[in-house]
N, CA, C and O atoms as a GROMACS GRO file, in nm:
protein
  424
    1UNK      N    1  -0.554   1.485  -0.674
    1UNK     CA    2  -0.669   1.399  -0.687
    1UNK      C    3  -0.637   1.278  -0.774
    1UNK      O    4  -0.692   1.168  -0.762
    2UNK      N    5  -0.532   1.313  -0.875
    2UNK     CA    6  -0.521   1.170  -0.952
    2UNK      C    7  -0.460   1.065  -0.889
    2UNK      O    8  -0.491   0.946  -0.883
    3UNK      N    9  -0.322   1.159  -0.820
    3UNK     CA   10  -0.244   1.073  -0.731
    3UNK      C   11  -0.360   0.978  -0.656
    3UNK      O   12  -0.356   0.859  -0.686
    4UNK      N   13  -0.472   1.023  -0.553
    4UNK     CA   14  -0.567   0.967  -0.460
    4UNK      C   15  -0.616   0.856  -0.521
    4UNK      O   16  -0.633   0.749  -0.464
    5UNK      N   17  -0.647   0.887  -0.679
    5UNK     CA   18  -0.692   0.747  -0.782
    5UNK      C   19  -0.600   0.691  -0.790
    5UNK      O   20  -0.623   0.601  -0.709
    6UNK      N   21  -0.487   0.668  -0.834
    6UNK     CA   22  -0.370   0.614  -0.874
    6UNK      C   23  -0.335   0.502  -0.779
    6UNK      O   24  -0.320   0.388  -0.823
    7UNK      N   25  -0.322   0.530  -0.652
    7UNK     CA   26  -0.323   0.505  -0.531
    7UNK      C   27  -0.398   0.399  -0.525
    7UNK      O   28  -0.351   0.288  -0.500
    8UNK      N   29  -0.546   0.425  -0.551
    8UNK     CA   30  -0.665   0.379  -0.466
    8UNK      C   31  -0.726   0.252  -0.580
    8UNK      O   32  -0.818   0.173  -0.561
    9UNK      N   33  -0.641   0.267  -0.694
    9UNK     CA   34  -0.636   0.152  -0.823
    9UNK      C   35  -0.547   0.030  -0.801
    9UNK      O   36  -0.569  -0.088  -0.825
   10UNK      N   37  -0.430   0.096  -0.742
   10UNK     CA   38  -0.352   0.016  -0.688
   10UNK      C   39  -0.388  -0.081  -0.581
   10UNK      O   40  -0.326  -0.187  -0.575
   11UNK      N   41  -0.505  -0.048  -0.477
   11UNK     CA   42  -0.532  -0.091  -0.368
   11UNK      C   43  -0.456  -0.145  -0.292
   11UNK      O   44  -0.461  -0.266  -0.271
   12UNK      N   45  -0.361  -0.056  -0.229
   12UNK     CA   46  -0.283  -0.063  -0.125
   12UNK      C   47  -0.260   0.034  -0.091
   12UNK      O   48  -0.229   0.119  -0.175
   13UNK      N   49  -0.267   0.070   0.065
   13UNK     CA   50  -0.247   0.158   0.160
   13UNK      C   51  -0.129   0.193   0.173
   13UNK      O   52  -0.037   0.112   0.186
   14UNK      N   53  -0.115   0.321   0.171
   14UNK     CA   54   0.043   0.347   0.170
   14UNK      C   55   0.010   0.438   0.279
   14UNK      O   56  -0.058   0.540   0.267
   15UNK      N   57   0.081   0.379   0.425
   15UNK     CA   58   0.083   0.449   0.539
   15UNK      C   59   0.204   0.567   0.543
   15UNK      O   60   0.197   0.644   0.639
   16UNK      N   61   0.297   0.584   0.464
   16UNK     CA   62   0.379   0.666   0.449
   16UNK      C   63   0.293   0.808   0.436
   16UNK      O   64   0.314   0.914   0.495
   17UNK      N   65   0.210   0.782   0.359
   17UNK     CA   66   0.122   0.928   0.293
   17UNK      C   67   0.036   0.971   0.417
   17UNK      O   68   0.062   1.082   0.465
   18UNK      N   69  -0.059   0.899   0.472
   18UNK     CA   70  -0.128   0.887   0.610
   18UNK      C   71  -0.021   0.954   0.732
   18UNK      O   72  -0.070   1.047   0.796
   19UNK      N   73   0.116   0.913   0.765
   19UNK     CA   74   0.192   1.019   0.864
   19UNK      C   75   0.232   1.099   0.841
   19UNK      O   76   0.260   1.164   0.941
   20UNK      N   77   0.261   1.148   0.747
   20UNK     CA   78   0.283   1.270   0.698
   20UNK      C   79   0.216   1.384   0.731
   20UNK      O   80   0.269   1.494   0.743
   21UNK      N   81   0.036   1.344   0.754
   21UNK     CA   82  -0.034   1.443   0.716
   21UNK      C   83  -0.023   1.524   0.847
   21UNK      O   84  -0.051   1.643   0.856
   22UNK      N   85   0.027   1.432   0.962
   22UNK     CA   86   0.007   1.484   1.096
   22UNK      C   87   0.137   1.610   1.085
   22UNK      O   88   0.126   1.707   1.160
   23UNK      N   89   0.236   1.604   1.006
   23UNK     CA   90   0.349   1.752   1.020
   23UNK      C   91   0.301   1.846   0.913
   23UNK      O   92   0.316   1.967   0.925
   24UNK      N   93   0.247   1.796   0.816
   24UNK     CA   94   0.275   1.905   0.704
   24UNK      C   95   0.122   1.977   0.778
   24UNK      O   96   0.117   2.088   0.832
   25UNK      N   97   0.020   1.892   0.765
   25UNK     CA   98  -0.110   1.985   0.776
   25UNK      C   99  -0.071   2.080   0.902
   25UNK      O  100  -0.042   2.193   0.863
   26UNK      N  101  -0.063   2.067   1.025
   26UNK     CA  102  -0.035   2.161   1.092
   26UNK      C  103   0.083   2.280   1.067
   26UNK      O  104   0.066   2.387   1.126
   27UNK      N  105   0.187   2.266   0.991
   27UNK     CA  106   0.294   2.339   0.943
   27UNK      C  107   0.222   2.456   0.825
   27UNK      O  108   0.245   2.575   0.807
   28UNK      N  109   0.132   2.366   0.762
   28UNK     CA  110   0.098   2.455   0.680
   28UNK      C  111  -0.036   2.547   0.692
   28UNK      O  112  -0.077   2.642   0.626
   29UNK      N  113  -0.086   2.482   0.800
   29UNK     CA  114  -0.164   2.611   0.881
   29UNK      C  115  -0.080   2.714   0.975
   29UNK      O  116  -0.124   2.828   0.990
   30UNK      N  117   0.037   2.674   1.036
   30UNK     CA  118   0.074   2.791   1.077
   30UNK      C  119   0.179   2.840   0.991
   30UNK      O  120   0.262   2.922   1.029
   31UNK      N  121   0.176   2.800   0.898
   31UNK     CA  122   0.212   2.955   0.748
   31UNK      C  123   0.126   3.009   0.732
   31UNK      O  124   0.149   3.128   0.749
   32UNK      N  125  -0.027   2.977   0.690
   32UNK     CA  126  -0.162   3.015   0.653
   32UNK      C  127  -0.130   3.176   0.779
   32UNK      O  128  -0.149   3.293   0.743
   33UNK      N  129  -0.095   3.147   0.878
   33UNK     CA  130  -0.138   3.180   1.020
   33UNK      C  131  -0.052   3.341   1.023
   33UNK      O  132  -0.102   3.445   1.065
   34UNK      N  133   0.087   3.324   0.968
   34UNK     CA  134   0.208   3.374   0.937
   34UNK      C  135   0.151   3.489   0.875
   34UNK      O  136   0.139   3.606   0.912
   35UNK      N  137   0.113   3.416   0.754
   35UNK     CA  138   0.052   3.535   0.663
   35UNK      C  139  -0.001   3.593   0.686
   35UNK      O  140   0.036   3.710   0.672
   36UNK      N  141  -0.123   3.566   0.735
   36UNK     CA  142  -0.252   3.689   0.771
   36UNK      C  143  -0.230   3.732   0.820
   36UNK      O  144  -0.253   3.850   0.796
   37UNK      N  145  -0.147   3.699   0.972
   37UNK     CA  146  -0.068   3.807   1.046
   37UNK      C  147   0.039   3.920   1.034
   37UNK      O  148   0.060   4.012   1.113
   38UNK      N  149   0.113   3.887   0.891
   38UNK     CA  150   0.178   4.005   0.843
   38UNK      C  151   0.080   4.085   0.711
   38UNK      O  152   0.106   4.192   0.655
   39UNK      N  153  -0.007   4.015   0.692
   39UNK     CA  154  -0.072   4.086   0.570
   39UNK      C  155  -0.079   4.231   0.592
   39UNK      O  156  -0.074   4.279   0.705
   40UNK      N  157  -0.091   4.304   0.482
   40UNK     CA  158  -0.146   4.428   0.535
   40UNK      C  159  -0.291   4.464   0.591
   40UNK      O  160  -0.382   4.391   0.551
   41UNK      N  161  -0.315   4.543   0.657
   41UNK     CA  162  -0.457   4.555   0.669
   41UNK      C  163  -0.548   4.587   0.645
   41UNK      O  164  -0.642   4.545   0.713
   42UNK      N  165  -0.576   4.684   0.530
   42UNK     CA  166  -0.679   4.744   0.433
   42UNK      C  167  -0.661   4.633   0.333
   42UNK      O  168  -0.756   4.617   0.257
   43UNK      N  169  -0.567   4.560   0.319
   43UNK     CA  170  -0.578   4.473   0.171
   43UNK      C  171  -0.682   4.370   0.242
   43UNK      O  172  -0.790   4.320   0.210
   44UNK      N  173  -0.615   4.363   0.332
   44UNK     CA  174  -0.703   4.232   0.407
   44UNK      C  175  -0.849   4.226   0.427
   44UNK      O  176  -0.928   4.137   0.396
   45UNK      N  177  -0.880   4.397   0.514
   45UNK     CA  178  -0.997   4.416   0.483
   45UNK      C  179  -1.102   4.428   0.406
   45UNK      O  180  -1.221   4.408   0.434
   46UNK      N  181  -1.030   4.478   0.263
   46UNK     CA  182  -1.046   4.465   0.126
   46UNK      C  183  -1.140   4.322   0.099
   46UNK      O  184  -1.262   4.309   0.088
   47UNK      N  185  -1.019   4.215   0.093
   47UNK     CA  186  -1.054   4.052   0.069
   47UNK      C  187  -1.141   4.034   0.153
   47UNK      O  188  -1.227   3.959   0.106
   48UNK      N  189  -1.163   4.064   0.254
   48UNK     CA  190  -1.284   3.976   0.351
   48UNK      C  191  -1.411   4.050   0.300
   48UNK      O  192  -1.526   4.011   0.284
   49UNK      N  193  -1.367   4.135   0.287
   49UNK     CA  194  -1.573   4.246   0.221
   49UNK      C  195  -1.609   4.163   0.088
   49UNK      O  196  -1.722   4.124   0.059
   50UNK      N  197  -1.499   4.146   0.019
   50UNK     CA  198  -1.524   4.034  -0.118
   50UNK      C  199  -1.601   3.902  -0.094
   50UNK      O  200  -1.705   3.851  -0.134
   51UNK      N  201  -1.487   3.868   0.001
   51UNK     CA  202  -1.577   3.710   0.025
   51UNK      C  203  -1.720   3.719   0.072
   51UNK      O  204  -1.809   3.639   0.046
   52UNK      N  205  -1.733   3.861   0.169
   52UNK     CA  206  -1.873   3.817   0.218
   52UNK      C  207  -1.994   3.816   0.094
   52UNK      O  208  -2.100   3.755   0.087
   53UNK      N  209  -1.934   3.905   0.010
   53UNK     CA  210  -2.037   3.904  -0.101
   53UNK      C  211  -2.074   3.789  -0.187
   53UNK      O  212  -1.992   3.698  -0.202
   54UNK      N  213  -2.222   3.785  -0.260
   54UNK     CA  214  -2.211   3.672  -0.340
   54UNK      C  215  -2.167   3.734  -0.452
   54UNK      O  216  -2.165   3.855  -0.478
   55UNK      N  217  -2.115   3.598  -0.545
   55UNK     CA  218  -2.125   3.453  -0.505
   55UNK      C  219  -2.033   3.390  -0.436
   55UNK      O  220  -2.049   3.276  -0.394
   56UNK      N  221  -1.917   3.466  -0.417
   56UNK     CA  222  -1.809   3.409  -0.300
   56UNK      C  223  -1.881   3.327  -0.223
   56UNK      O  224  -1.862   3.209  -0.197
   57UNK      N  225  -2.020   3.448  -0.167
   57UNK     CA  226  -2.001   3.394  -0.007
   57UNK      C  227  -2.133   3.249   0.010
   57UNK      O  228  -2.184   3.179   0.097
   58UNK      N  229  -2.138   3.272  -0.151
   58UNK     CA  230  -2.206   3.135  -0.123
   58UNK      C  231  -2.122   2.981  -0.146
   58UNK      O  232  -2.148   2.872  -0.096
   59UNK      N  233  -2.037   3.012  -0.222
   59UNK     CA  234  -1.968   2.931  -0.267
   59UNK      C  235  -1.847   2.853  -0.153
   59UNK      O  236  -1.817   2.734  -0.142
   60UNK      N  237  -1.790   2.994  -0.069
   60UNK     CA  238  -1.710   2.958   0.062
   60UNK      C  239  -1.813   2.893   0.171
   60UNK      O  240  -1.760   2.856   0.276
   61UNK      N  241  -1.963   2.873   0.157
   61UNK     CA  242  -2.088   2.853   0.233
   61UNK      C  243  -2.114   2.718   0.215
   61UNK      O  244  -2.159   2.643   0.302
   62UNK      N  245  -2.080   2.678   0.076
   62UNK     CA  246  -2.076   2.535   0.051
   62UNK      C  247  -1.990   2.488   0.082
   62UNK      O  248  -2.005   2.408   0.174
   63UNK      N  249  -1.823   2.511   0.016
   63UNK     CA  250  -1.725   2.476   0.126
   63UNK      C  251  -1.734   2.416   0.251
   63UNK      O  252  -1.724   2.295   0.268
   64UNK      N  253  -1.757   2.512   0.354
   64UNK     CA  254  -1.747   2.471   0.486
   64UNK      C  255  -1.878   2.352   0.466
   64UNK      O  256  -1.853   2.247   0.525
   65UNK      N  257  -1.994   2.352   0.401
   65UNK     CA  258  -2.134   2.209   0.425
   65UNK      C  259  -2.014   2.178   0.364
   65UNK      O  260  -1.953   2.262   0.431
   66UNK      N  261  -1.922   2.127   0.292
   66UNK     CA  262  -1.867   2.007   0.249
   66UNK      C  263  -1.778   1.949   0.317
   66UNK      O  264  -1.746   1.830   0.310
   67UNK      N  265  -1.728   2.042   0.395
   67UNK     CA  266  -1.618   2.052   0.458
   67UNK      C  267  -1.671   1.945   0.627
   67UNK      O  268  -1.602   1.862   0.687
   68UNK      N  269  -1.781   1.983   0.651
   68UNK     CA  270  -1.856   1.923   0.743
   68UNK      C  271  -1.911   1.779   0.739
   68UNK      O  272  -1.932   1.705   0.835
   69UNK      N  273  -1.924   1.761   0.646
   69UNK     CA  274  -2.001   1.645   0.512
   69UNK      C  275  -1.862   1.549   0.555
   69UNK      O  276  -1.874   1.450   0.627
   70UNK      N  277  -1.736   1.593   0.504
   70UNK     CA  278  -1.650   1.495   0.526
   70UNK      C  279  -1.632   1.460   0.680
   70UNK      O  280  -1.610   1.347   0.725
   71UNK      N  281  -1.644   1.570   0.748
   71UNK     CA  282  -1.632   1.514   0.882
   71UNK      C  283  -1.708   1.423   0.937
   71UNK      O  284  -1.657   1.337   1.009
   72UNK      N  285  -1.854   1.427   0.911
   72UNK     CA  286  -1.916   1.332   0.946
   72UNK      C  287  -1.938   1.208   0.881
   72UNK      O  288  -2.010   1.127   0.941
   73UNK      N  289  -1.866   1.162   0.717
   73UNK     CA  290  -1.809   1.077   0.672
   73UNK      C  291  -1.672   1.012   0.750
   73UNK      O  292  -1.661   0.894   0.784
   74UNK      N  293  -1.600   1.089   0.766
   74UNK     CA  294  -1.498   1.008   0.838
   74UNK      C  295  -1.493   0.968   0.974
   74UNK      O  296  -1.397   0.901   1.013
   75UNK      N  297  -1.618   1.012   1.077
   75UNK     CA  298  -1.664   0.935   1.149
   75UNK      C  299  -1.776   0.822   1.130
   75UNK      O  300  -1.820   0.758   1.226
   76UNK      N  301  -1.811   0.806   1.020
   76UNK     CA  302  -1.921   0.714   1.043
   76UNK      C  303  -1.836   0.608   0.919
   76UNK      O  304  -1.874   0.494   0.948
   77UNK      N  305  -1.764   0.601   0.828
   77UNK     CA  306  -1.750   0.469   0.742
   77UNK      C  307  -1.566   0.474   0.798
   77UNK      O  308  -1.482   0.563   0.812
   78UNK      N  309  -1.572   0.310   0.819
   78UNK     CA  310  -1.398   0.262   0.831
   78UNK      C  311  -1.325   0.335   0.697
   78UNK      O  312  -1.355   0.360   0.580
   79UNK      N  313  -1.223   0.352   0.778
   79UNK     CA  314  -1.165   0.383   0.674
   79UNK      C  315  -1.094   0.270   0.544
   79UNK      O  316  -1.064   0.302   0.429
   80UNK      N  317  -1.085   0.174   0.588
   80UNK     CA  318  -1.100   0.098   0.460
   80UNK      C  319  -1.240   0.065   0.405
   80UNK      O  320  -1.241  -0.022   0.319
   81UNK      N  321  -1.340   0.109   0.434
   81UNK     CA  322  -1.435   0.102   0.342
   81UNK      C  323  -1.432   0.158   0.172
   81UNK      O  324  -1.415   0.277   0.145
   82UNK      N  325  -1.446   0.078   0.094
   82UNK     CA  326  -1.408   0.173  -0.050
   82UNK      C  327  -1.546   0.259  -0.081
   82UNK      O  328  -1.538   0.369  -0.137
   83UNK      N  329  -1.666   0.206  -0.044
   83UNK     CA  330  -1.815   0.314  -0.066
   83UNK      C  331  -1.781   0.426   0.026
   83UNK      O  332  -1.814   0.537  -0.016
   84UNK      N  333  -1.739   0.422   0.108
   84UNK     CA  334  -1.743   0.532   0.205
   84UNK      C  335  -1.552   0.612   0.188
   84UNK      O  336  -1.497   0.699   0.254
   85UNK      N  337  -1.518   0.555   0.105
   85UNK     CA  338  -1.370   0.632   0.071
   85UNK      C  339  -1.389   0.680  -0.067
   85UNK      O  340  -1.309   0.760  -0.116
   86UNK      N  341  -1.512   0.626  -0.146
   86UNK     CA  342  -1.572   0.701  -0.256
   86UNK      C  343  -1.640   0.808  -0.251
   86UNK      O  344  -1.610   0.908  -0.318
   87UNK      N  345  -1.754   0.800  -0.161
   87UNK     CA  346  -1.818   0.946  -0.133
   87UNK      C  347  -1.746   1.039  -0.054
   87UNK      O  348  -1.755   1.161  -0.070
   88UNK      N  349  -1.679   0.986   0.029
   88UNK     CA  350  -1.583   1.122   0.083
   88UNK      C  351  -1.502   1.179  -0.008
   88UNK      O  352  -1.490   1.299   0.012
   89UNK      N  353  -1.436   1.137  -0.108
   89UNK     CA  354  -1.332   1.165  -0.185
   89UNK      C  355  -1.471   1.278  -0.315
   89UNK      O  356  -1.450   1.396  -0.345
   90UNK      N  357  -1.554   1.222  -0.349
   90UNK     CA  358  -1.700   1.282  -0.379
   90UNK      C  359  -1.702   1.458  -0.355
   90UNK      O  360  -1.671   1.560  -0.417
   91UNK      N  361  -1.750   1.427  -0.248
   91UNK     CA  362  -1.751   1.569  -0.155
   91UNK      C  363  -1.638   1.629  -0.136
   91UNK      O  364  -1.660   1.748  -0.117
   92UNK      N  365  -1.490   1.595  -0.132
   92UNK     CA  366  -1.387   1.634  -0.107
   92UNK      C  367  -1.377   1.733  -0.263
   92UNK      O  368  -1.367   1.855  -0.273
   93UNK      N  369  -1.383   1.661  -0.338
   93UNK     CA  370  -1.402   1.742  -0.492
   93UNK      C  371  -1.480   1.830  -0.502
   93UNK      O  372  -1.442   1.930  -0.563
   94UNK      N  373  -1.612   1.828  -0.449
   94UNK     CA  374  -1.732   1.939  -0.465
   94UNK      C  375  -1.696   2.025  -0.417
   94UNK      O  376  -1.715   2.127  -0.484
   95UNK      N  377  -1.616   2.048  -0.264
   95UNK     CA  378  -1.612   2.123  -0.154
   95UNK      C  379  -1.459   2.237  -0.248
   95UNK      O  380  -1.442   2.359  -0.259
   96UNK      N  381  -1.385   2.125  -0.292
   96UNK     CA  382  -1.261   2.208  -0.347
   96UNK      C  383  -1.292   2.254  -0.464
   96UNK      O  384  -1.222   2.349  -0.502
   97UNK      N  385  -1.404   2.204  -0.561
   97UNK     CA  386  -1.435   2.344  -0.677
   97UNK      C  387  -1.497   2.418  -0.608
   97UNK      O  388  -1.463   2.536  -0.621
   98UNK      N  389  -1.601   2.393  -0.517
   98UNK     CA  390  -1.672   2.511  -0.479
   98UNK      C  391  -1.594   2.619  -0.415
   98UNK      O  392  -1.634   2.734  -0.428
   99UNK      N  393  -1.488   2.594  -0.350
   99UNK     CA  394  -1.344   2.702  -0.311
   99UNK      C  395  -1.313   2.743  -0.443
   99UNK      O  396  -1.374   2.819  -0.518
  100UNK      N  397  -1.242   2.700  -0.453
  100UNK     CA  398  -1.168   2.751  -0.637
  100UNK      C  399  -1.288   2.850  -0.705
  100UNK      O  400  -1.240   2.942  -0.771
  101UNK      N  401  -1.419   2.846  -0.701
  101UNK     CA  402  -1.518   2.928  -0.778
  101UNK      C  403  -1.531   3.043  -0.720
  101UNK      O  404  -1.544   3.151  -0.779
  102UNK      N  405  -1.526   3.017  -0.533
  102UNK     CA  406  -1.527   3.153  -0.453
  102UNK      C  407  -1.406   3.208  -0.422
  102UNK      O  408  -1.368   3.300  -0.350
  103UNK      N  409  -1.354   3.125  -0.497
  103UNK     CA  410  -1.136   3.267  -0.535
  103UNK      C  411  -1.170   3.302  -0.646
  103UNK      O  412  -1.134   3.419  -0.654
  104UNK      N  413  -1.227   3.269  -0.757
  104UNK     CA  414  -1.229   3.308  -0.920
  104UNK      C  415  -1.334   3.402  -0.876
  104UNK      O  416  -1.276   3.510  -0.866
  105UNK      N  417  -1.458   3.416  -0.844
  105UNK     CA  418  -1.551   3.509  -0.814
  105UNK      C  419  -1.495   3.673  -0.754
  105UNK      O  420  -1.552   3.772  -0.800
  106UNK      N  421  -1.365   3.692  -0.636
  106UNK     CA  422  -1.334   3.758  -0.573
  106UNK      C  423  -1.267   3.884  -0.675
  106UNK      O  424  -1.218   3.985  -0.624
   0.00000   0.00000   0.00000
């Protein structure tokens, strides 16, 4: 997140960071993918009965509204807009403590 400020002080676009996202993000969902598939399965089952509970499961509940929130931010403001690269970045923060609270909760 500081880096994103650091960056965004600078005001210049660094398209290097922008192509990237197209290998790593998919690479690192199918590790995400890897895992669960070798996890064990009572542990696993274990973790998912956790999350459904509160406050996990409210907290992973906000997540995804935030998670949604950005989506419909990044269809509706250019992306060089700086108001609309402020509130997304906004919600991007809310959405990632509200994760981090429903792993500390578990």
């Amino acid at each position: 997140m500081l880096w994103k400020l650091l960056i965004a002080l600078w005001g210049r676009d660094v398209s290097v960071l922008g192509a990237q996202l197209r290998f790593l993000m998919p690479a690192g969902f199918l590790l995400m993918a890897i895992g669960a598939a070798t996890a064990d399965q009572e542990a696993a089952n274990q973790l998912l009965a956790a999350a459904a509970r509160p406050p996990s499961a409210v907290c992973f509940a906000l997540t995804l509204v935030g998670m949604c929130a950005m989506i419909f931010c990044a269809r509706r403001f250019d992306r060089y807009d700086v108001r609309g690269n402020w509130i997304e970045q906004g919600i991007n923060a809310v959405a990632q403590g509200c994760l981090l609270l429903g792993v500390l909760f578990l």
